[in-house]
GUZA-307999 format. One record per residue (C-alpha): residue in one letter; chain; x, y, z. Coordinates in pm, whole numbers, always signed. Each point is the difference from the previous one (the first is absolute). Example, Ala and Ser with C-alpha at 12.3 -4.5 7.8 and 13.67 -1.06 7.14 Angstrom:
BEGIN
<r res="A" chain="A" X="+1230" Y="-450" Z="+780"/>
<r res="S" chain="A" X="+137" Y="+344" Z="-66"/>
This chain:
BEGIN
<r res="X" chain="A" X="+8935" Y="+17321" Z="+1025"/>
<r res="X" chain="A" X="-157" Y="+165" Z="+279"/>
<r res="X" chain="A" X="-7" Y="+392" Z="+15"/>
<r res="X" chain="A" X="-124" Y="+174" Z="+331"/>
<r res="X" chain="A" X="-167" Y="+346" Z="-152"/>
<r res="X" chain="A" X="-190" Y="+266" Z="+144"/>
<r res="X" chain="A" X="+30" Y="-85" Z="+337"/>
<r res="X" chain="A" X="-120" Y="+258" Z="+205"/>
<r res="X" chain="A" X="+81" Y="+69" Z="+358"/>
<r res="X" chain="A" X="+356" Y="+111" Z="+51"/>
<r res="X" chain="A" X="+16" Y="+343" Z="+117"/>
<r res="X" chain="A" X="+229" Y="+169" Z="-268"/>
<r res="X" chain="A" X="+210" Y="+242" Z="+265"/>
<r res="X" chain="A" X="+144" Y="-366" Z="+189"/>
<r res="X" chain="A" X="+234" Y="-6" Z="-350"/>
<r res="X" chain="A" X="+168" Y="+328" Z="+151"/>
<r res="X" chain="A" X="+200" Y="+97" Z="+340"/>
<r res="X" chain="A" X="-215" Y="+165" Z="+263"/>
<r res="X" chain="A" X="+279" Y="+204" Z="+214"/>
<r res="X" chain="A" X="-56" Y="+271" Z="+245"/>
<r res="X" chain="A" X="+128" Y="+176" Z="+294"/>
<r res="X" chain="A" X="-251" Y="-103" Z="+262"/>
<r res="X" chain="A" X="-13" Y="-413" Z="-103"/>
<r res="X" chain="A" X="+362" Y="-42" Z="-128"/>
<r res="X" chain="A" X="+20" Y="-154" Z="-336"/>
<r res="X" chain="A" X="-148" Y="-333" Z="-192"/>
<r res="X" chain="A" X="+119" Y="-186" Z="-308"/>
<r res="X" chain="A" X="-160" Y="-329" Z="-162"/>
<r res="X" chain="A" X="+59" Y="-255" Z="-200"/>
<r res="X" chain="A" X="-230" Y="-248" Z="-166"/>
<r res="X" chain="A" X="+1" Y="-350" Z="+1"/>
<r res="X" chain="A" X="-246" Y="-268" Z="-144"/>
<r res="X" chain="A" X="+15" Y="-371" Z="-77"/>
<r res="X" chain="A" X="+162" Y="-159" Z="-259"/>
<r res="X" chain="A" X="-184" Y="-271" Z="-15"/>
<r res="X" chain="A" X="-400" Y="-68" Z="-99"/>
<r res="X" chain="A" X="-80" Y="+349" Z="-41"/>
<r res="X" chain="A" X="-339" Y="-71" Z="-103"/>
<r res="X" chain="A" X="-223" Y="+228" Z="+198"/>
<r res="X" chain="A" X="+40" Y="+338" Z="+199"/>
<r res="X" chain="A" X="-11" Y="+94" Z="+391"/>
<r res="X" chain="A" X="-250" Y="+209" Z="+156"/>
<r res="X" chain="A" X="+171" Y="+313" Z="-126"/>
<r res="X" chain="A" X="+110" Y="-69" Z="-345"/>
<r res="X" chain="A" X="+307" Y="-133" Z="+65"/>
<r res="X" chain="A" X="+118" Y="-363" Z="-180"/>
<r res="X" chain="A" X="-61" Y="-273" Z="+233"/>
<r res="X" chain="A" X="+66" Y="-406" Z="-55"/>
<r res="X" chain="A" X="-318" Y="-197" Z="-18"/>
<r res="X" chain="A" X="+68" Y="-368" Z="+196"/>
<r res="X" chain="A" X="-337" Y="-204" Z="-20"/>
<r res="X" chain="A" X="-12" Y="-298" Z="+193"/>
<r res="X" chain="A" X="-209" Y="-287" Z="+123"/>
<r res="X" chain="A" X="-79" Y="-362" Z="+136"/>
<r res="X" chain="A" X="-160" Y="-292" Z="-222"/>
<r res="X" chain="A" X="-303" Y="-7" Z="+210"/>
<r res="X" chain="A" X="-67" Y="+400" Z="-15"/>
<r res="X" chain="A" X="+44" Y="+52" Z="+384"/>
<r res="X" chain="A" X="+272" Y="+225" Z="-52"/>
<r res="X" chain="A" X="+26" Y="+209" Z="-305"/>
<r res="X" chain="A" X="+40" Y="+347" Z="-88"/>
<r res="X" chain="A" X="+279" Y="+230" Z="-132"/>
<r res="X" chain="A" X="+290" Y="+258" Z="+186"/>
<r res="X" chain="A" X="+76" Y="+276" Z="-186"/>
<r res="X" chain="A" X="+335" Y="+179" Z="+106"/>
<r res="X" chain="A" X="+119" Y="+357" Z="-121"/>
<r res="X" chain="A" X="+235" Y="+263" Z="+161"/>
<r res="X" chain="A" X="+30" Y="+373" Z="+49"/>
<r res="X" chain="A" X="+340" Y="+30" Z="-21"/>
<r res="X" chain="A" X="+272" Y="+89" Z="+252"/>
<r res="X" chain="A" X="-34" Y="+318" Z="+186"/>
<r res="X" chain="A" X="+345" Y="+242" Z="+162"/>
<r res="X" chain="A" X="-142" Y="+251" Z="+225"/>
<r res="X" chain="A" X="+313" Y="+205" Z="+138"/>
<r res="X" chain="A" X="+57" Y="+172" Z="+303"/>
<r res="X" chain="A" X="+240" Y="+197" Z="+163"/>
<r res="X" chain="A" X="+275" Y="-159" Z="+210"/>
<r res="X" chain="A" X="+337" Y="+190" Z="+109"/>
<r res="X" chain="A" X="+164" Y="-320" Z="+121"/>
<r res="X" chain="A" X="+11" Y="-82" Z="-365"/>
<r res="X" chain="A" X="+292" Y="+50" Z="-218"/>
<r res="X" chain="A" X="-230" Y="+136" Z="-259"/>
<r res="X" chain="A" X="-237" Y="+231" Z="+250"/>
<r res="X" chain="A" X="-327" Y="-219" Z="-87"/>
<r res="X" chain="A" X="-131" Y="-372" Z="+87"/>
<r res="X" chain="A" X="-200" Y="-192" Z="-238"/>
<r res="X" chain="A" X="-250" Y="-258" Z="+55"/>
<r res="X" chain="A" X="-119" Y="-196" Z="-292"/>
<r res="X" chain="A" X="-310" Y="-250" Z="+18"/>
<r res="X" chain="A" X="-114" Y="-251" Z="-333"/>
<r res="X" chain="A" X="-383" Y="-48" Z="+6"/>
<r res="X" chain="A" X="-133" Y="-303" Z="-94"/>
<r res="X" chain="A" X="-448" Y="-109" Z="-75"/>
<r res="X" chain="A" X="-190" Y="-247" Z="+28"/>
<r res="X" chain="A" X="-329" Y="-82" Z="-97"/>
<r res="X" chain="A" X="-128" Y="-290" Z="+107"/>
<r res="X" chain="A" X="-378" Y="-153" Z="-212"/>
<r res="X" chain="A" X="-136" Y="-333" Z="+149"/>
<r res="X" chain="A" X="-260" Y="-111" Z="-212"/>
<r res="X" chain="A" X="+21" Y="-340" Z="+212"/>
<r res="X" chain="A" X="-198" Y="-171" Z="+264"/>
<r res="X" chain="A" X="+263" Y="+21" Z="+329"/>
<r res="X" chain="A" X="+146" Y="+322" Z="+159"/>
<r res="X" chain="A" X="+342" Y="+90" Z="-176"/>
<r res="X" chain="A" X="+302" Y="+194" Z="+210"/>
<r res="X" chain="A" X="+318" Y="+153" Z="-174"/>
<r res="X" chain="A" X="+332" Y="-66" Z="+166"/>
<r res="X" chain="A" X="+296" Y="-52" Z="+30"/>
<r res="X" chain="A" X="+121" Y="+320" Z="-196"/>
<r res="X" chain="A" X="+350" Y="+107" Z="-20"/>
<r res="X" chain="A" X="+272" Y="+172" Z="-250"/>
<r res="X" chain="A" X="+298" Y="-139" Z="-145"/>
<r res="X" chain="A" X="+322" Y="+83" Z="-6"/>
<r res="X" chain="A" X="-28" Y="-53" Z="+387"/>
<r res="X" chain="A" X="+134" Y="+374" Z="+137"/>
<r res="X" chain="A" X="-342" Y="+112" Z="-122"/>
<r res="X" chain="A" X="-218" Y="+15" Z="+285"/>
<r res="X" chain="A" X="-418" Y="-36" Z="+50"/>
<r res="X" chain="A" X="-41" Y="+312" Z="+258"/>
<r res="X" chain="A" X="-383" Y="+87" Z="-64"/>
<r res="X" chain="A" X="-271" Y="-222" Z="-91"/>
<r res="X" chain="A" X="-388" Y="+114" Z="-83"/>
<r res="X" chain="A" X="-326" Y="-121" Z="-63"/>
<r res="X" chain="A" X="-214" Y="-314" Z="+45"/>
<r res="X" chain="A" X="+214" Y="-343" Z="-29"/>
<r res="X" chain="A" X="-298" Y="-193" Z="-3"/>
<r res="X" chain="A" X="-236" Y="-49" Z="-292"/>
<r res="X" chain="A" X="-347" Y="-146" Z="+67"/>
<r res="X" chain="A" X="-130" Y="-216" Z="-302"/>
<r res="X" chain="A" X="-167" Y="+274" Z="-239"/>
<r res="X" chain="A" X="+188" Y="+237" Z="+103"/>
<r res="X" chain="A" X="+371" Y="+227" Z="-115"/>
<r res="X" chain="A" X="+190" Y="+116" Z="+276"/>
<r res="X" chain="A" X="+328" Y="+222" Z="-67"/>
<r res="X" chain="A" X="+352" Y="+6" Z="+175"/>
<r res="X" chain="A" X="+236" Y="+245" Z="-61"/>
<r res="X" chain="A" X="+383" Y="-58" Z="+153"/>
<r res="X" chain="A" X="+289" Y="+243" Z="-22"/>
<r res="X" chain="A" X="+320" Y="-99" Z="+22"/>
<r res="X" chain="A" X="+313" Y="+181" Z="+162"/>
<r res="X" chain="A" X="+308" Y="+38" Z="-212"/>
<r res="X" chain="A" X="+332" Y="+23" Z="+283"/>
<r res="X" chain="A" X="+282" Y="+236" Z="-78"/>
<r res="X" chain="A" X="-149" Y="+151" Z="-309"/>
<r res="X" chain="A" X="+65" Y="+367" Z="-122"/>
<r res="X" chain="A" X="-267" Y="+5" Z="-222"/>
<r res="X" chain="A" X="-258" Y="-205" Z="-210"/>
<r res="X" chain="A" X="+259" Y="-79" Z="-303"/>
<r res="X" chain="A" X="+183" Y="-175" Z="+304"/>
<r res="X" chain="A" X="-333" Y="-282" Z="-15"/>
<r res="X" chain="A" X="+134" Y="-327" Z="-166"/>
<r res="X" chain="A" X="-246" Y="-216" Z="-178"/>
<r res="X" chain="A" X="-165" Y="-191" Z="+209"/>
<r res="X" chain="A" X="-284" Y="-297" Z="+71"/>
<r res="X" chain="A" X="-288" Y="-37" Z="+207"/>
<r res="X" chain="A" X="-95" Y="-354" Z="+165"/>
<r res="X" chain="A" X="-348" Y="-44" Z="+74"/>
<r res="X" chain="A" X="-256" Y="-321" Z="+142"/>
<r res="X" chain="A" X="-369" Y="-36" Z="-48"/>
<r res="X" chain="A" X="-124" Y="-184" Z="+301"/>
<r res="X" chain="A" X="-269" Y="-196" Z="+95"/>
<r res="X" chain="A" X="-20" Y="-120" Z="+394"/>
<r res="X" chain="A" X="+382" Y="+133" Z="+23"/>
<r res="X" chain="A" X="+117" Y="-219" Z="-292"/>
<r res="X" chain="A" X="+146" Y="+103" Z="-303"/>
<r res="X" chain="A" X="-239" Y="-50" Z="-281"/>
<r res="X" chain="A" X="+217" Y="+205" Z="-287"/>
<r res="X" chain="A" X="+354" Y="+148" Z="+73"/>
<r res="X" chain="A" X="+98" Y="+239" Z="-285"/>
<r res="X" chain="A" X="+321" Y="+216" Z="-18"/>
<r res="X" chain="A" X="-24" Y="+327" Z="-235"/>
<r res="X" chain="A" X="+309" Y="+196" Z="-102"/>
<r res="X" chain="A" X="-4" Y="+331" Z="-31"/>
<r res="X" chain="A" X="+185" Y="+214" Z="-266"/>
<r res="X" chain="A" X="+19" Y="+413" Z="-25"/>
<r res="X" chain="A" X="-239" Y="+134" Z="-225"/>
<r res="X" chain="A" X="-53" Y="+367" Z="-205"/>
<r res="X" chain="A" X="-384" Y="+49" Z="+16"/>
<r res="X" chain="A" X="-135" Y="+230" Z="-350"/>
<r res="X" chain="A" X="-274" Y="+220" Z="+50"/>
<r res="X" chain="A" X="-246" Y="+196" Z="-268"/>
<r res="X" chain="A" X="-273" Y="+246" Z="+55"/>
<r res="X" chain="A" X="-304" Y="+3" Z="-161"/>
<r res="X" chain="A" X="-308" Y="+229" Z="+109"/>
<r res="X" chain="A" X="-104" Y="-299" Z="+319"/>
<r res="X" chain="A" X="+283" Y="+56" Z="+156"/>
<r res="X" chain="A" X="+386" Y="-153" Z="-20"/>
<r res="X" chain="A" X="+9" Y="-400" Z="-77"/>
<r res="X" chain="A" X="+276" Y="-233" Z="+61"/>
<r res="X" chain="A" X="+150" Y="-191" Z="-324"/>
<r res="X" chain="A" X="+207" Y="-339" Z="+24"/>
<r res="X" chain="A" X="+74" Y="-335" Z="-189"/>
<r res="X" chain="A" X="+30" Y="-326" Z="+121"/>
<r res="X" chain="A" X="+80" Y="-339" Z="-197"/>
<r res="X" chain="A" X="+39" Y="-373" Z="+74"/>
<r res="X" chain="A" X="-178" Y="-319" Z="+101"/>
<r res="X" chain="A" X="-155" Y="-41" Z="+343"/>
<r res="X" chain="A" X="-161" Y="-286" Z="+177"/>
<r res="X" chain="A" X="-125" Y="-60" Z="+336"/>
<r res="X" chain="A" X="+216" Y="-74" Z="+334"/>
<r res="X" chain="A" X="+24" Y="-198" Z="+306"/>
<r res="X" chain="A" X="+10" Y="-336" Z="+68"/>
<r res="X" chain="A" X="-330" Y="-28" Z="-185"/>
<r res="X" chain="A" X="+138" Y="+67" Z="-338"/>
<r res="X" chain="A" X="+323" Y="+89" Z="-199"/>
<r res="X" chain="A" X="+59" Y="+367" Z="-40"/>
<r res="X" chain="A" X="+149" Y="+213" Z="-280"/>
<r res="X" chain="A" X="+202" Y="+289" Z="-73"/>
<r res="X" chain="A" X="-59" Y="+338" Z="-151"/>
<r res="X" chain="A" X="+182" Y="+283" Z="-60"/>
<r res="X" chain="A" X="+43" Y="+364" Z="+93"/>
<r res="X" chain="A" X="+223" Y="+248" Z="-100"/>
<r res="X" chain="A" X="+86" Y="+344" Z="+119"/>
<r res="X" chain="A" X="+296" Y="+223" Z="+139"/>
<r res="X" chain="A" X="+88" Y="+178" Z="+289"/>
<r res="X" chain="A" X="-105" Y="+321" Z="+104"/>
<r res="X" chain="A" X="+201" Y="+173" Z="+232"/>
<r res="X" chain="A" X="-110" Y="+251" Z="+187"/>
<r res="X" chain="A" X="+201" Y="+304" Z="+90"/>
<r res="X" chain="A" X="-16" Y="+334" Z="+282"/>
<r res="X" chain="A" X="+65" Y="+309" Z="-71"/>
């Protein structure tokens, strides 16, 4: 068994609605993987650890994969039945370590189901060898009324090398209740996480984890 503890990093107020009169009102959801949740993202959160790598050690490295949940940020609309519009993104990370000898690019990333679509994409696709680089996608959900209307859902993703898939890795996605604790150094994030993992790509066989978790709806008032 693996147990993620003590991770620092998420900001304790994201568990709770931020509404008010000038900005409209927000409600979230979280979301990790629920597979090889061995390791964290850059905040805290649980992310899926993918090494991978070629027999000769030109290409090698790991992608580590994590989420910040799904995001509703409302806004008032009179040509709607209910007087408000709401537009609700998934985000998505990526972190990207080649500890190989040839330039690395990540590609190739998009959400199932299919209605799901990539609208905003940041950060450095290219990795130089001895180097991280991080991507971070979100993800538009059509025709939902809030975040408890977010399915579960999967993320396809390439490693390239010369515009050539080196690995190709697909990570579902499953709601997820974060716990929190204080202490006197601030708030820290508690989780668990179980199951074999192995590598990916076409480079190796890859394993499954676990993850487990439950929805957190938001709500406005």
């Amino acid at each position: 068994m693996v147990e993620i503890a003590a991770m620092r990093g998420f900001v304790l107020g994201g568990l709770f609605l931020a509404c008010s009169v000038a900005t409209g009102c927000v409600d979230q959801r979280y979301f990790a993987p629920r597979e090889n949740l061995n390791g964290t993202g850059p905040g805290g959160e649980p992310a899926a650890i993918y090494p991978f790598g070629s027999d000769d050690g030109d290409v090698a490295g790991e992608l580590r994969v994590w989420s910040r949940g799904a995001t509703a940020e409302y806004a008032d609309d009179p040509t709607t039945e209910s007087g408000e519009r709401a537009r609700v993104e998934v985000h998505v990370g990526f972190e990207l370590e080649n500890t190989g000898r040839v330039p690395l690019d990540l590609g190739g990333i998009h959400a199932e189901p299919e209605p799901l679509a990539l609208v905003r994409l940041d950060g450095e696709s290219r990795v130089a060898p001895g180097s991280t680089g991080k991507v971070e996608a979100w993800f538009l959900v059509p025709d939902a009324d809030s975040t408890r209307d977010v399915p579960e859902f999967s993320v396809r993703h390439d490693v390239l090398v010369d515009g050539v898939a080196a690995a190709t890795q697909i990570t579902p996605f499953t709601s997820w209740r974060p716990r929190y604790v204080r202490s006197g150094a601030g708030p820290f994030l508690m989780g668990t996480a179980w199951g074999p993992w192995g590598g990916w790509g076409r480079f190796g066989g890859w394993g499954w984890g676990g993850g487990a978790g439950w929805g957190l709806g938001g709500a406005c008032w």
